[in-house]
N, C-alpha and C positions, 0 to 999 in steps of 0.2 A: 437517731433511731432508724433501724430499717424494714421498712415495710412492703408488704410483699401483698401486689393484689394479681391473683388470680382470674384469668378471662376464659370464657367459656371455652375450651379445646382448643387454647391457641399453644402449638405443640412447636412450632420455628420459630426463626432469630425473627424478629418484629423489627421495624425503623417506624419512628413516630415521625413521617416528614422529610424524611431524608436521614434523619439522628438516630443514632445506636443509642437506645433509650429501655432496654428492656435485657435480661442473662439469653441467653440460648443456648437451645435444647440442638441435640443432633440429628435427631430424625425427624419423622411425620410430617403430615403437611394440614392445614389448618381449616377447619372444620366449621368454627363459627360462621353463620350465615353471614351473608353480604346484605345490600338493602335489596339488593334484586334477589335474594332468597339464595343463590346458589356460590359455591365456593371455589368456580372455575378464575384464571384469571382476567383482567379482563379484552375484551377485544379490541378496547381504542388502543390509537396507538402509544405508546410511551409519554410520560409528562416531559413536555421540552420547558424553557426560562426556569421559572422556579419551582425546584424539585417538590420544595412542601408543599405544593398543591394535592390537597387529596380527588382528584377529577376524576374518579371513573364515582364514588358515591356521592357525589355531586350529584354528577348525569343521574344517577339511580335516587337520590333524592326528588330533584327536582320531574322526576317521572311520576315518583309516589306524589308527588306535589299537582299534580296534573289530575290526581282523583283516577288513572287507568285503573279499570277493573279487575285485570287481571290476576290470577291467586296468586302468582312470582312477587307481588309489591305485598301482600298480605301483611306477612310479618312485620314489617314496618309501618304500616299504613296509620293505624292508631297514635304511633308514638310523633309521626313527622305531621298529621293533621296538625297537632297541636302546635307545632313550631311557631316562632313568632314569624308575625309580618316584613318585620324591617330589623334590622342588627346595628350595635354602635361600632361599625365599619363606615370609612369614610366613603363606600357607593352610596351609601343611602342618608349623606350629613343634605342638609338643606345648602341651597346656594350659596347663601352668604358664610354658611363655615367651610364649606371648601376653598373661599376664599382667606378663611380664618387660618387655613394651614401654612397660607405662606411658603410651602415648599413646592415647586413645579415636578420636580423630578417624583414626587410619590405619587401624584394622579398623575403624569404621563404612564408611569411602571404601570399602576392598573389599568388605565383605562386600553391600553398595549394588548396586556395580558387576557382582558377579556374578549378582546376584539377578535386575539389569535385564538383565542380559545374555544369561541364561537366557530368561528373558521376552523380549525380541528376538529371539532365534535361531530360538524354539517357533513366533511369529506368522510369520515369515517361511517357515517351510518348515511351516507344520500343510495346505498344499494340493498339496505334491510328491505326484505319484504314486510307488512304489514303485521305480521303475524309475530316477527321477531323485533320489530321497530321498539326502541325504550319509552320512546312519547308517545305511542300508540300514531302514529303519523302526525301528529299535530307539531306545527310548527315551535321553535325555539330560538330564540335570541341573549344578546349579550349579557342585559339583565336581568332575564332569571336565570342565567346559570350565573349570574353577580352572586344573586340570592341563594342560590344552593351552596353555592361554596363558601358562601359564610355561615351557611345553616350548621358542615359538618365540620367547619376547620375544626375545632375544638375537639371532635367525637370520631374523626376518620385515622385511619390506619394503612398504612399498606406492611404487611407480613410474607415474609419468605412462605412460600407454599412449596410445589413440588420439587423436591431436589433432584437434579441431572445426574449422569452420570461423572460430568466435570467436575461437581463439587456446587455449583451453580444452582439459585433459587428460583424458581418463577416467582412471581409479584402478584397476592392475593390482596384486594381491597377488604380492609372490613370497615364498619362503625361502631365503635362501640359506644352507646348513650349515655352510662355513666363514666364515661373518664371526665367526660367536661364539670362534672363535680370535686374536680382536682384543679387548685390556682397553681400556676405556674409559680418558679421559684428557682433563680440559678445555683439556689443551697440545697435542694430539694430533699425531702426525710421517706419519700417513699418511690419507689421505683414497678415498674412491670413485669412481671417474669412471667417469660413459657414454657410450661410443665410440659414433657415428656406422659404420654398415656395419656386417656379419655376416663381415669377413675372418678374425677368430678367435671362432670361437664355442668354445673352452674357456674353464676359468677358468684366471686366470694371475694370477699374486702378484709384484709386483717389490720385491725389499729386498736389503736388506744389513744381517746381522749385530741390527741392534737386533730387538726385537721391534717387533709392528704395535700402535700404541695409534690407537684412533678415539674422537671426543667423541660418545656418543650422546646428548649433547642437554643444554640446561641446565637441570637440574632437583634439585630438592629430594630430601631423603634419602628424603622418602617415598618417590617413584615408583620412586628404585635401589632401595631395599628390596622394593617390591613387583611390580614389573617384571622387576628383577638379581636379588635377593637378597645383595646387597650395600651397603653404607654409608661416603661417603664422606668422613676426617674433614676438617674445616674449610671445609666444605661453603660458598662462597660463596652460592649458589644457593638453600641449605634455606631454611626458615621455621616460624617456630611460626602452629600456627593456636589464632584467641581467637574467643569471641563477642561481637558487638557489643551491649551490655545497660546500657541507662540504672544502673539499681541497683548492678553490678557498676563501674560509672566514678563511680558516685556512694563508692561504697568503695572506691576506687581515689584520689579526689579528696581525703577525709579522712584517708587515712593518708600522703599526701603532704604534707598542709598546706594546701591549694590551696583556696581561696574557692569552694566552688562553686556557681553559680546553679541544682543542682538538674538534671540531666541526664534524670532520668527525667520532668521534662515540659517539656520545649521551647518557646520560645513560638513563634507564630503561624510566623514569619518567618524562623526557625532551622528549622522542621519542611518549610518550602517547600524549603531548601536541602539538609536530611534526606534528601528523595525524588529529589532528583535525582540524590546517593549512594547512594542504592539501601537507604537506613539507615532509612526510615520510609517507613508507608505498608501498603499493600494485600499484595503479597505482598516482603518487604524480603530481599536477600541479607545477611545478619548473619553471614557469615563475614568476619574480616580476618585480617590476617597479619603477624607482625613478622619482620623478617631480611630476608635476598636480597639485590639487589642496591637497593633501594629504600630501607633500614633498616626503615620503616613504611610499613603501605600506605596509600596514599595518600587514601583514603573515611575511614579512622580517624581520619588525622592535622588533616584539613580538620572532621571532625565538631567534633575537639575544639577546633579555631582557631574554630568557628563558635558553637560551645556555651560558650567562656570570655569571648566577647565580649558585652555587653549593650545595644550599639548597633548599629544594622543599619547604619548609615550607613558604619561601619568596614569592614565586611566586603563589604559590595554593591558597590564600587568595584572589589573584584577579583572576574577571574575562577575558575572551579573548579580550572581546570587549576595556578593559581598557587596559592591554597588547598591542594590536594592535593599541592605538591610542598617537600620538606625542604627542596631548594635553595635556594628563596623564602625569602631572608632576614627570619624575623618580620616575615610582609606588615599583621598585626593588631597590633604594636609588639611591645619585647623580652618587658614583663612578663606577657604574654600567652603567648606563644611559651614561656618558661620554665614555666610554669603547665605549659602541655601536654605538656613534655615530660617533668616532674615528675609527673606525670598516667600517664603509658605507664610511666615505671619504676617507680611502684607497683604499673601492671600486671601488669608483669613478677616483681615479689616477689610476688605475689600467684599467680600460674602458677608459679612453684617452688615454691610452698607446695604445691601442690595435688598434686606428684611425692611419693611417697611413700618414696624413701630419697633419699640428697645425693649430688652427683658425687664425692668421697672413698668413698663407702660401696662406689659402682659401681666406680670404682678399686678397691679393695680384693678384692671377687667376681674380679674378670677376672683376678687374681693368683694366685686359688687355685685354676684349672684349671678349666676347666668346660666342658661341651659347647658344641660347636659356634651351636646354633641360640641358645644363652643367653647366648655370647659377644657373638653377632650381635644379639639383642637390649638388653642393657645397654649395647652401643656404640653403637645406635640413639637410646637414652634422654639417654644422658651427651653426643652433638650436640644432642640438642636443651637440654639444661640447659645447655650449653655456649653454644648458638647466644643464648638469653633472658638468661646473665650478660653475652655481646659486647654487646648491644644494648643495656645497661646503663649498661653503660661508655661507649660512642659515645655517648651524648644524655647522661650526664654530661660528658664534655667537650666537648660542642656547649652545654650550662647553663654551665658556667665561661667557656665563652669569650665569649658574648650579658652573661653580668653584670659583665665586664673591659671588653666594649665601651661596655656601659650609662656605666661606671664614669670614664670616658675622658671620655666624651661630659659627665657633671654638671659632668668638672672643667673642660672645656673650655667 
């Protein structure tokens, strides 16, 4: 079914997060208040790392959160008093379940993220006068603007506001309090629309009977967990994240079996193809990722199509985009292709290894009662240990089936 809920004058294209989440309209620009009362855009600067951060009602939360007097926080003042304390976000998990997560890479991401964020906020308003300042001059730090931005993940918006003559939107922040009465859902049976005119400026909900589920976006366990505070299983979308490490694939390459020419030094002509991946060089992005919708990312899987091969002639014939993708039927032949893929599942035993209890063991805890924040964390863990056995198994019967093919082919 589809349902359509209606938000007070919101008249342009809306992105909940980053995501095209909502029809759009052609004109007008958007009217619903902001938490700081007005519907200009805002003055910080652009969200940099992760788009879905809703950060300017953040800052305008965590201002009304401060108790400022002033009439601008009015309108929200009542609704955010009452917010809770603390969130089932992992800023606020007790010591021992941050250690329950087992994943380094999702509290480095935050604790990153707020640190820059802090430092963004500070630069941007260290020249408000007093009068204009959002915290009334009172100081701010990391964790409570941890705390705001978990207050509005749920309930924040950024909406197309004024249109250019280019064609181009400015970026109005809104909140709005009742969406977060909508569970997420990547089937979702209701969606957002913004009406053109101001003939209903309430908000107005149309359903029947089910509940509202909306998809706020597709993304990995991490960001539900640190955005939601929630984890969803069989998570299409998650992924583990690895480093890309000559030494680490060169032990990865021996306990597969795999012949390998030595990864951690590339020759000439592999290292040119390295940098165009962003995998060698000057300053190299050495994160990759297994899972999603992709199985493998696609810089890793090309590294090692590029790296098991010892003639350039093989590989310079295709482009990256073919390299980099699983679909490409072993474009560097099968015995090559099987190498690689034998390659990633070592990697993958090799990153369970590194989890320090087994998904049986994590079974077992969640059985015997346990808080809340530890539950949420061991179910965190046991996707991802989950997510790196799927991937496992998928490039095992993607190997069976290249060596049936091979197999075909001798007799033929």
């Amino acid at each position: 079914m589809n349902l359509i809920a209606h938000a007070r004058g919101l008249l342009t294209p809306a992105r909940r997060f980053g995501e095209e989440q909502v029809d759009v309209g052609e004109e007008g620009h958007a009217r619903c208040p902001t938490a700081s009362g007005r519907s200009s855009p805002s003055p910080l600067p652009a969200a940099r790392g992760r788009p879905s951060r809703p950060r300017r009602t953040a800052i305008d939360t965590h201002g009304s959160r401060l108790g400022l007097a002033n009439t601008r926080w009015s309108f929200w003042w009542l609704y955010i008093s009452n917010l809770p304390e603390t969130y089932s976000v992992p800023i606020f998990f007790p010591g021992e379940d941050i250690k329950n997560l087992q994943y380094a890479p999702l509290l480095y991401q935050e604790c990153r993220f707020l640190l820059d964020f802090e430092k963004e906020v500070k630069n941007a308003i260290s020249d408000f006068n007093m009068e204009d300042h959002p915290f009334g001059g009172q100081n701010i730090n990391a964790s409570s603007l941890g705390w705001a931005m978990s207050a509005v993940s749920s309930r924040a918006f950024r909406l197309y506001g004024k249109k250019f003559v280019t064609g181009a939107y400015s970026d109005v922040p809104m909140m709005l309090p009742l969406i977060d009465m909508c569970n997420h859902s990547f089937d979702p049976n209701a969606r957002i629309v913004q009406e053109q005119g101001e003939e209903q400026p309430e908000m107005l909900v149309k359903a029947s009977n089910d509940p509202l589920l909306l998809n706020y976006g597709c993304l990995s366990n991490d960001l539900f967990l640190l955005d939601y505070g929630f984890v969803i299983p069989s998570n299409r979308y998650d992924t583990i994240e690895l480093k890309y490490d000559g030494a680490l694939l060169d032990a990865a390459s021996l306990a597969a079996g795999v012949s390998s020419p030595n990864f951690s030094s590339p020759a000439p002509w592999q290292q040119e193809i390295l940098s165009q991946l962003n995998l060698y060089g000057g300053t190299p992005d050495l994160k990759v990722t297994l899972g999603g919708p992709d199985l493998v990312e696609g810089r890793l899987l090309a590294a090692l199509r590029v790296l098991l091969e010892s003639e350039s002639e093989s590989v310079q014939k295709h482009d990256l985009s073919t390299l980099k993708s699983i679909s490409a039927e072993a474009p560097c032949g099968i015995a090559r292709e099987v190498a690689a893929f034998r390659t990633i599942i070592a990697l993958c035993v090799i990153a369970l290894e590194h989890f320090p209890t087994k998904i049986m063991e994590d079974e077992s805890m969640l059985k015997e009662g346990v808080p809340d924040t530890t539950k949420l964390a061991i179910t965190f863990r046991i996707q991802k240990k989950s997510l790196i056995v799927d991937v496992t198994r998928d490039l095992s019967r993607r190997i069976k089936w290249l060596l049936s093919k091979e197999t075909v082919s001798a007799k033929g």
